[in-house]
N, C-alpha and C positions, 0 to 999 in steps of 0.2 A: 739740409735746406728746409725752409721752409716757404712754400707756396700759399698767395694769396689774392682776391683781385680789387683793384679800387671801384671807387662809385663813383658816377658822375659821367660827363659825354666824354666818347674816347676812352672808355675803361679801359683796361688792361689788365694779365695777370702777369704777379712780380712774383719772381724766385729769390728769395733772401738767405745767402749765405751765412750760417752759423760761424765760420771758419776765419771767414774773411772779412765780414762783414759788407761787401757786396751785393750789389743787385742787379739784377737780369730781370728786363722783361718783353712782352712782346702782347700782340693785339689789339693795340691802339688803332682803333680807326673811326672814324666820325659815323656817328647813328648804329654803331655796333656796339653792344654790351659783351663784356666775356666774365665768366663766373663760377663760382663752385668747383674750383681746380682739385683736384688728389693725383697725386702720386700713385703710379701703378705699383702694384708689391716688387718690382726688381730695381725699380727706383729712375727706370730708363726713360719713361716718359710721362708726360703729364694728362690726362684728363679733363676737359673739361667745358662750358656751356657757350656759346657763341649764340649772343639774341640780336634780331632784328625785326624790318617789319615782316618777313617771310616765318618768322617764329624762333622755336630757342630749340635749339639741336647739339650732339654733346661727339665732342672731337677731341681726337689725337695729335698730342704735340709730340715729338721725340727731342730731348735735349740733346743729342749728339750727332753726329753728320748733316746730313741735309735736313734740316727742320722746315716743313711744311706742315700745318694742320692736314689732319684724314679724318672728313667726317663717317662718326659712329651710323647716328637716328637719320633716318628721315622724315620729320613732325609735319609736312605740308599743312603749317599753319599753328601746332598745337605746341606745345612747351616739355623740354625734357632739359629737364637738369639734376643735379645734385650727385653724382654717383659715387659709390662705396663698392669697394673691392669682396671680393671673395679673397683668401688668403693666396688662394695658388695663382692668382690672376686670370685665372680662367674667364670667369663671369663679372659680374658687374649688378650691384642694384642699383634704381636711377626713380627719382619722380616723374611723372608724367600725368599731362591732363588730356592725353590721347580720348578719353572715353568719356572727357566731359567735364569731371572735376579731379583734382588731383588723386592720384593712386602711384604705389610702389611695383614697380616692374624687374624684373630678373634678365640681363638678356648677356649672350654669350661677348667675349672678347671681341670677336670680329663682326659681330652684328648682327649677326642671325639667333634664332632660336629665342623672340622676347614671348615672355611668362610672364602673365598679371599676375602679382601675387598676392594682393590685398584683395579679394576678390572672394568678399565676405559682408553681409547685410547686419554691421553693427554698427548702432549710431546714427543721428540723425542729415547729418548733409553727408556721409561718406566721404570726408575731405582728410586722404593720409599723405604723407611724406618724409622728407629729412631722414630716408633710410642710411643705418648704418651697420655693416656687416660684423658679425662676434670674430675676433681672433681663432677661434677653434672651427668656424665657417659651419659652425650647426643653427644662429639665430641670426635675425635682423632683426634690430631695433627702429622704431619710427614712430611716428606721431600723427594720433588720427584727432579728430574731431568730434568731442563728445559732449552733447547739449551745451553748445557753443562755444567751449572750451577745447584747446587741446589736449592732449595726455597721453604718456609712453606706454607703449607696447613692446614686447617681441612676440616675432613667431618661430616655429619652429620648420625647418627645412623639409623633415620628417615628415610631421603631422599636418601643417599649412593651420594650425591650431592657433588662435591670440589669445596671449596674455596683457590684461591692462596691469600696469605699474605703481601707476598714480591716476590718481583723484581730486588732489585738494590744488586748488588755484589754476593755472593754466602751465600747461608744462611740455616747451618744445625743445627740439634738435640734439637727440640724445645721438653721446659717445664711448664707445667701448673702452675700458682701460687694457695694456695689453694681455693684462692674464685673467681677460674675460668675465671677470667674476663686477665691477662695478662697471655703472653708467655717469658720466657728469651730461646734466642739462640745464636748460634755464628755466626758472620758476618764478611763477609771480604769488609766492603762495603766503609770503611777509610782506606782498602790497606792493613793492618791488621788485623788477626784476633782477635776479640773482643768480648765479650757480651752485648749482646741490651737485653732490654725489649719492647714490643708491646703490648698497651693496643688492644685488638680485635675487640671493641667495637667502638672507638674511630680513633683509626688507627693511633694515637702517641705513637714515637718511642723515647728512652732514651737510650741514651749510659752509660753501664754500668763499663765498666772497659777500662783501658786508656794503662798502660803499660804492656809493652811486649807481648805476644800472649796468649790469651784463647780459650778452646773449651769445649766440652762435658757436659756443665751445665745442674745443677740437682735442683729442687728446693721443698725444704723440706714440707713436712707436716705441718699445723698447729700444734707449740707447743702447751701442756697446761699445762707448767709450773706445773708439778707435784717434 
């Protein structure tokens, strides 16, 4: 399947059948936004952002038996969204502008135990997010803000150490591929926005897609052709 959510009043997020060609969805509801859905790693439930005027807080759907959202956060008032898995489903990274402006936080499955983890003086406005967890659960990838521009980072679990990625144009919402070795994100570094890929390793760049504007890339799990 793949999960996604629309925009506009009444959002909602859709589950789209690969298989069937079907869709499921749920959280339609007037002056509530829902957003930024992921799949937990066992595939049982879904994740993800519920905004209103009380703030944006990040809940659990379960696709099977009694489905009721179970909120994760409690923002009284501040914004959390975006979350990325750890492999074992354990933890969860997530943005949050808990501390003023946006930053990447670490916090367990059931909600306890939140770790600021960008929580480091590089950069002029401190404005990071769009984290995305590595398949091997040793880096997160995300994007901070650097003299006005974005641009990719990881860090490492280990060391809590950044590595910047990119420099040239502005360059958000990096995705892991699954054997960890590349990132795709969007660049505005040809004047439009685009999709590159970034070996990490290597530090060759491919331009992905040519016409017209891209952004928000997502890059799938290993299938296994079942």
């Amino acid at each position: 399947m793949i999960a996604y959510g629309t925009i506009g009043p009444g959002s909602r997020i859709v589950l789209h059948d690969l298989k069937t060609a079907k869709n499921r969805d749920f959280g339609a509801q007037q002056n509530i936004s829902n957003q930024t859905p992921v799949f937990t790693p066992d595939g049982k439930s879904i994740l993800y952002a519920i905004s209103s005027e009380a703030g944006t807080d990040l809940f659990f759907y379960p696709l099977e038996g009694e489905a009721f959202p179970r909120r994760i956060t409690v923002g009284k008032g501040s914004r959390n969204w975006g979350p990325s898995f750890h492999p074992d489903g354990r933890r969860f990274a997530f943005s949050s502008d808990r501390a003023g402006t946006p930053q990447v936080y670490i916090m367990d499955a059931d909600g306890t135990n939140v770790e600021w983890l960008t929580q480091f003086d590089f950069g002029d406005q401190n404005d990071r997010g769009s984290p995305d967890w590595s398949p091997d659960g040793r880096l997160i990838a995300f994007q901070s803000r650097i003299d006005g521009r974005y641009q990719i980072f990881t860090m490492s679990l280990r060391d809590r150490q950044p590595r910047q990625l990119t420099s040239e144009g502005e360059n958000e919402d990096p995705s892991w591929s699954p054997d960890g070795r590349h990132l795709v994100f969007a660049s505005t570094r040809t004047g439009v926005k685009q999709l590159w890929v970034l070996d990490v390793e290597s530090a060759r760049l491919r331009q992905l897609t040519r016409a017209g504007g891209s952004h928000v890339p997502a890059w799938s799990p290993r299938l296994t052709g079942k």
